[in-house]
C-alpha positions as CSV (number, residue, x, y, z in Angstrom):
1,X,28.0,80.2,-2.0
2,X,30.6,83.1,-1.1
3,X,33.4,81.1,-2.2
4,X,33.0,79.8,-6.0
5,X,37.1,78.2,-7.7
6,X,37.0,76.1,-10.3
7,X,40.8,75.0,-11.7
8,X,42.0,72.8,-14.6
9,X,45.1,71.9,-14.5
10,X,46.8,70.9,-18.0
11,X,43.8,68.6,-19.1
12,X,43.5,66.9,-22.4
13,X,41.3,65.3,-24.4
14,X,41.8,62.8,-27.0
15,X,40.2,60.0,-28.9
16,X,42.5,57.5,-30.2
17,X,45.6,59.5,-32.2
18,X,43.0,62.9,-32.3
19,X,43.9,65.3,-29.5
20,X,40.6,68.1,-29.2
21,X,42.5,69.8,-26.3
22,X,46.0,69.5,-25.8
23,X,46.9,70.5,-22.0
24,X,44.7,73.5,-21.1
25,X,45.1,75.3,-17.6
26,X,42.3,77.6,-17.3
27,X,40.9,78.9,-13.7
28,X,37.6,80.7,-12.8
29,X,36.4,82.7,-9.3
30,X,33.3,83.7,-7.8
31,X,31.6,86.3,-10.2
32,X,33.5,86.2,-13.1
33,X,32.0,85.8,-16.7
34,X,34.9,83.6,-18.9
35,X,34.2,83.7,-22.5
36,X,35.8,81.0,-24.4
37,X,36.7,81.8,-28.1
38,X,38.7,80.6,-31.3
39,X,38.0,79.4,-34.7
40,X,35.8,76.0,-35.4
41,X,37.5,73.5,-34.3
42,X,39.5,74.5,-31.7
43,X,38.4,72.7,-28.9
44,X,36.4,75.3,-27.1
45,X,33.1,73.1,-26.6
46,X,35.3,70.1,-25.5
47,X,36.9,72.4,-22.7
48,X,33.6,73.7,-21.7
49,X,32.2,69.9,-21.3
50,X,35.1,68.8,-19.3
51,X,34.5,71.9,-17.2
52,X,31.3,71.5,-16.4
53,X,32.3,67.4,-15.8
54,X,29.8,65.7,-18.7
55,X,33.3,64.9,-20.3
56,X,36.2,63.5,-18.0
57,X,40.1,64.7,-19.3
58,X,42.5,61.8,-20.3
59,X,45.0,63.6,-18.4
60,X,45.3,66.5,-16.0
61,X,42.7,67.0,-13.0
62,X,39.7,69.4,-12.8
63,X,38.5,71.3,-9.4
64,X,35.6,72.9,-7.7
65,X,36.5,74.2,-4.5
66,X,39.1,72.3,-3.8
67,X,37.2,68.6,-4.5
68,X,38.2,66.5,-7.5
69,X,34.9,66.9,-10.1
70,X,35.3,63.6,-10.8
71,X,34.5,62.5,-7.7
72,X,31.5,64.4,-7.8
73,X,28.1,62.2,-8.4
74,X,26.0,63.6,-10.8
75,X,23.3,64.5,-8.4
76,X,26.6,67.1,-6.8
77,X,26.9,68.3,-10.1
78,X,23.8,69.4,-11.1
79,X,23.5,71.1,-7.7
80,X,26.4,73.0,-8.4
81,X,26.8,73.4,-12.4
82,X,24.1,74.0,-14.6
83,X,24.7,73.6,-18.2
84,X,22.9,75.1,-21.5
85,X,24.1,73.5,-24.7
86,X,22.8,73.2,-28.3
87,X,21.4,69.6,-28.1
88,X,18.0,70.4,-26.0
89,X,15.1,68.7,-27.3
90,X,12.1,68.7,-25.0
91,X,8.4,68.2,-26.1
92,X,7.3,71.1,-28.2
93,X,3.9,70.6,-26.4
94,X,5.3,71.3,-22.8
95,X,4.6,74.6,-21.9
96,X,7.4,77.3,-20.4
97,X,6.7,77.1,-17.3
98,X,6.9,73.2,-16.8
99,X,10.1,73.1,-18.3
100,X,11.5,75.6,-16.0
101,X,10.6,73.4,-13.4
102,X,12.6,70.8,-14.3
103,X,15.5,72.8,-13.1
104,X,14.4,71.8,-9.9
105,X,15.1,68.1,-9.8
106,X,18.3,68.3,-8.7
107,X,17.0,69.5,-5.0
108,X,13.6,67.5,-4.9
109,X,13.0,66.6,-1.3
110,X,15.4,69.9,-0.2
111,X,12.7,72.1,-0.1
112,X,9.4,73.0,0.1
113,X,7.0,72.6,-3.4
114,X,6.2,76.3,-2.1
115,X,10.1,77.3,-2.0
116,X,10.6,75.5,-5.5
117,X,7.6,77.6,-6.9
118,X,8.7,80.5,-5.8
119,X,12.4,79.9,-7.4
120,X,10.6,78.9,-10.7
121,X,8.6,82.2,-10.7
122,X,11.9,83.9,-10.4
123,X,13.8,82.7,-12.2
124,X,11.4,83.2,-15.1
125,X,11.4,86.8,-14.0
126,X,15.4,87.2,-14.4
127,X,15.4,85.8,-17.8
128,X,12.4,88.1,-18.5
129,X,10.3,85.1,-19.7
130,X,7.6,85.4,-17.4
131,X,5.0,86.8,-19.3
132,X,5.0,83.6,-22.0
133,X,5.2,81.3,-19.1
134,X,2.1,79.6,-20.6
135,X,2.9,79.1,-24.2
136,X,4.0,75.7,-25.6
137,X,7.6,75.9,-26.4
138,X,6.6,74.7,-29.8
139,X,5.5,78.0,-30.3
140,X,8.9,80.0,-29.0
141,X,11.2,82.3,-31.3
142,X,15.0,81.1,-31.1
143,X,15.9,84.0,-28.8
144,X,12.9,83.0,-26.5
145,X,13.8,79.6,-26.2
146,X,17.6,80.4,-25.3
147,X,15.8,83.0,-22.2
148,X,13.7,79.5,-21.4
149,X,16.6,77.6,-21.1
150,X,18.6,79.7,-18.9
151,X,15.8,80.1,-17.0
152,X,15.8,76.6,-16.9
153,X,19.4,76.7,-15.6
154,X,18.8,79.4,-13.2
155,X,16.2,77.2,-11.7
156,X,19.1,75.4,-10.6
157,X,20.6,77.9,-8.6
158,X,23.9,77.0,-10.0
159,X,27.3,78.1,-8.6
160,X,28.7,78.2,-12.0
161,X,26.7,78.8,-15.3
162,X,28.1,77.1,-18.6
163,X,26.9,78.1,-21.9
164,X,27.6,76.3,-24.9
165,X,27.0,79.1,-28.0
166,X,24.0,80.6,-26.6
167,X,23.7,82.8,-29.4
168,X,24.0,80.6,-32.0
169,X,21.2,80.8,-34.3
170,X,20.0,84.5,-33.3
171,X,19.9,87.5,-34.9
172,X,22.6,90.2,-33.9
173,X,20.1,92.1,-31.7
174,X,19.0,89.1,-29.8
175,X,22.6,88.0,-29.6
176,X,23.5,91.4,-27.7
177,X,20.1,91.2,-25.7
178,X,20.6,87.7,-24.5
179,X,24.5,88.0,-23.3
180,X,23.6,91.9,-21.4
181,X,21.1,89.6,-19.6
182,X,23.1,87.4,-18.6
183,X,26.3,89.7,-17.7
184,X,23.4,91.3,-15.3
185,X,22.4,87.8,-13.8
186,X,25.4,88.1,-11.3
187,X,25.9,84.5,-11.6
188,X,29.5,83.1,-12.3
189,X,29.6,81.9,-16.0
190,X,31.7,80.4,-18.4
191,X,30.2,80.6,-21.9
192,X,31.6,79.5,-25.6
193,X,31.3,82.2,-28.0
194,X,31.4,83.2,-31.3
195,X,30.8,86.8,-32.1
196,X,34.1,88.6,-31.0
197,X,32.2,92.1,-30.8
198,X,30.2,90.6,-28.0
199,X,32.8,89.2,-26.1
200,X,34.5,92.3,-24.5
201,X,31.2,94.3,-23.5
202,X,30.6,90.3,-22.1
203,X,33.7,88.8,-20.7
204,X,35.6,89.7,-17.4
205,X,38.2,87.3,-18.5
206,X,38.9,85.7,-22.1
207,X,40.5,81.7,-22.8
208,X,41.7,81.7,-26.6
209,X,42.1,78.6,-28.1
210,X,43.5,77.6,-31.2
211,X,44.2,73.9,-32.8
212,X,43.4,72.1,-29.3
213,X,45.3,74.1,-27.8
214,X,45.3,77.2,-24.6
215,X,47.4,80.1,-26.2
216,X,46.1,83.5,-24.8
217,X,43.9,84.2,-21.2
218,X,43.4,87.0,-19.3
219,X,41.3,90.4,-19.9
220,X,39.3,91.5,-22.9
221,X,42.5,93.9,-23.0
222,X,45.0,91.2,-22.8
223,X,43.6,88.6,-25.1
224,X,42.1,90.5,-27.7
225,X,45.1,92.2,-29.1
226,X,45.9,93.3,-32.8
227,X,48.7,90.3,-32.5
228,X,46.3,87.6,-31.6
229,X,43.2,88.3,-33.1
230,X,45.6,88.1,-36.2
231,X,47.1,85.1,-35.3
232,X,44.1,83.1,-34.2
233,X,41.4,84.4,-36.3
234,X,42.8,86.0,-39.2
235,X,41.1,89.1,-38.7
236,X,42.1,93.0,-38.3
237,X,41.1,94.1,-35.0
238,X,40.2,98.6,-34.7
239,X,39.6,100.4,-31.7
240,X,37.2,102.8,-32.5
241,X,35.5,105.6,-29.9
242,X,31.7,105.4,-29.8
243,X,30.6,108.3,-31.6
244,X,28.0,109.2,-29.0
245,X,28.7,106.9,-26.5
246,X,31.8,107.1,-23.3
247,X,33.0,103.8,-24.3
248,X,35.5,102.0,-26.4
249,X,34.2,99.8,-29.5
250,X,36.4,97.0,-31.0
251,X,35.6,96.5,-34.7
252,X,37.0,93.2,-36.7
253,X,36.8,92.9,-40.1
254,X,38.9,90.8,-43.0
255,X,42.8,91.8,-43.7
256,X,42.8,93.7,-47.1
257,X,44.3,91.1,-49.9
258,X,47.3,91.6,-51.3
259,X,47.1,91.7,-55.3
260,X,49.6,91.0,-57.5
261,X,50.3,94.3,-59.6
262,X,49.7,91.8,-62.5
263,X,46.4,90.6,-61.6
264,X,44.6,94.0,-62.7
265,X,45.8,93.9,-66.1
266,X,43.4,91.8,-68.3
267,X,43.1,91.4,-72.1
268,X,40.7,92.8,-75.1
């Protein structure tokens, strides 16, 4: 699909007197990669949800292309949205390749069982997964399993990607590894995130929220400012030059506490 909008439009979320996002407008085009960021808490993985239509706003209105998502059937959904979150438990006895193919049962009966092969193989290819393709997933690392599932979700052949902490759990190498994947997948995503340093080599475009609510977007540039980083995270932000690299690196790190001139002193 050439032409790929999806718009929120002020949407909340509440449950009884607790508001988890408080009026949000957030907007996303063919291509782009939005990374959603703020402290625990903030209502980033409820935004993502009501995104990607598993969670329906209490108030504003959410669109793909111009259609109300919640007039979507789920069937339309899962042609169009394919979603990796944190609660995926399959049978650790199922091997890799079978649960790749269960991306596939949004279009049974569209294609061929030759055409859905062929997208299976690959999409095991782009998520680089192909050569364990016959190991139970009992058997996977974390960072494999997170390549399984997207390729799970590439199986799809979604219009928009949403990832809910994909690298929650891994180490920092496997972290970088996973997001550079999928920045190179050319697919239009919307992730949650965690690790700041990974969000500008990641992101095209940045939603900050903070205490349910939307209160930066725009570029790495825009949103990740001394100023807001400050505000939102508590955190320093440096822009350092790589020392052997052409690029830009953005360092965070802990303010410096302030200590009373008193506090040093201590007695014998």
């Amino acid at each position: 699909m050439s032409h790929i909008q999806l718009d929120a439009t002020a949407v909340s979320y509440k449950t009884g007197t607790h508001i988890l996002v408080d009026a949000a407008s957030v907007g996303i085009r063919c291509g782009a990669r939005l990374a959603i960021i703020g402290p625990n808490g903030a209502g980033k993985s409820t935004l993502l949800r009501m995104l990607a239509g598993l969670l329906p706003p209490t108030s504003g209105g959410i669109s793909f292309n111009g259609k109300i998502i919640g007039t979507m059937s789920p069937l339309e959904r899962a042609r169009q949205f394919a979603f990796v979150g944190q609660a995926d438990a399959p049978d650790q006895q199922l091997l890799v390749e079978d649960y790749v193919s269960l991306g596939r049962i949004p279009h049974l009966g569209v294609f061929t069982r030759t055409i859905d092969r062929e997208i299976v193989e690959d999409s095991m290819e782009r998520a680089r997964i192909s050569h364990f393709r016959r190991r139970a997933l009992g058997s996977l690392s974390g960072g494999e399993r997170q390549r399984m599932q997207l390729a799970r979700a590439l199986a799809q052949q979604p219009a928009i990607l949403f990832l809910d902490e994909p690298t929650n759990h891994l180490d920092p190498k496997a972290r970088s590894e996973l997001l550079l994947l999928v920045a190179g997948l050319n697919v239009t995503t919307i992730a949650v995130l965690h690790d700041l340093p990974l969000v500008a080599p990641f992101a095209t475009h940045v939603a900050v929220m903070h205490s349910a609510q939307l209160v930066a977007s725009g570029t790495p540039d825009e949103t990740l400012t001394p100023r807001i980083v400050s505000d939102v995270f508590d955190l320093d932000v440096l822009r350092l030059r790589h020392p052997s690299r052409q690029r830009d690196l953005m360092v965070f790190e802990a303010p410096e506490p302030i200590h009373d001139a008193h506090s040093h002193s201590r007695s014998i």
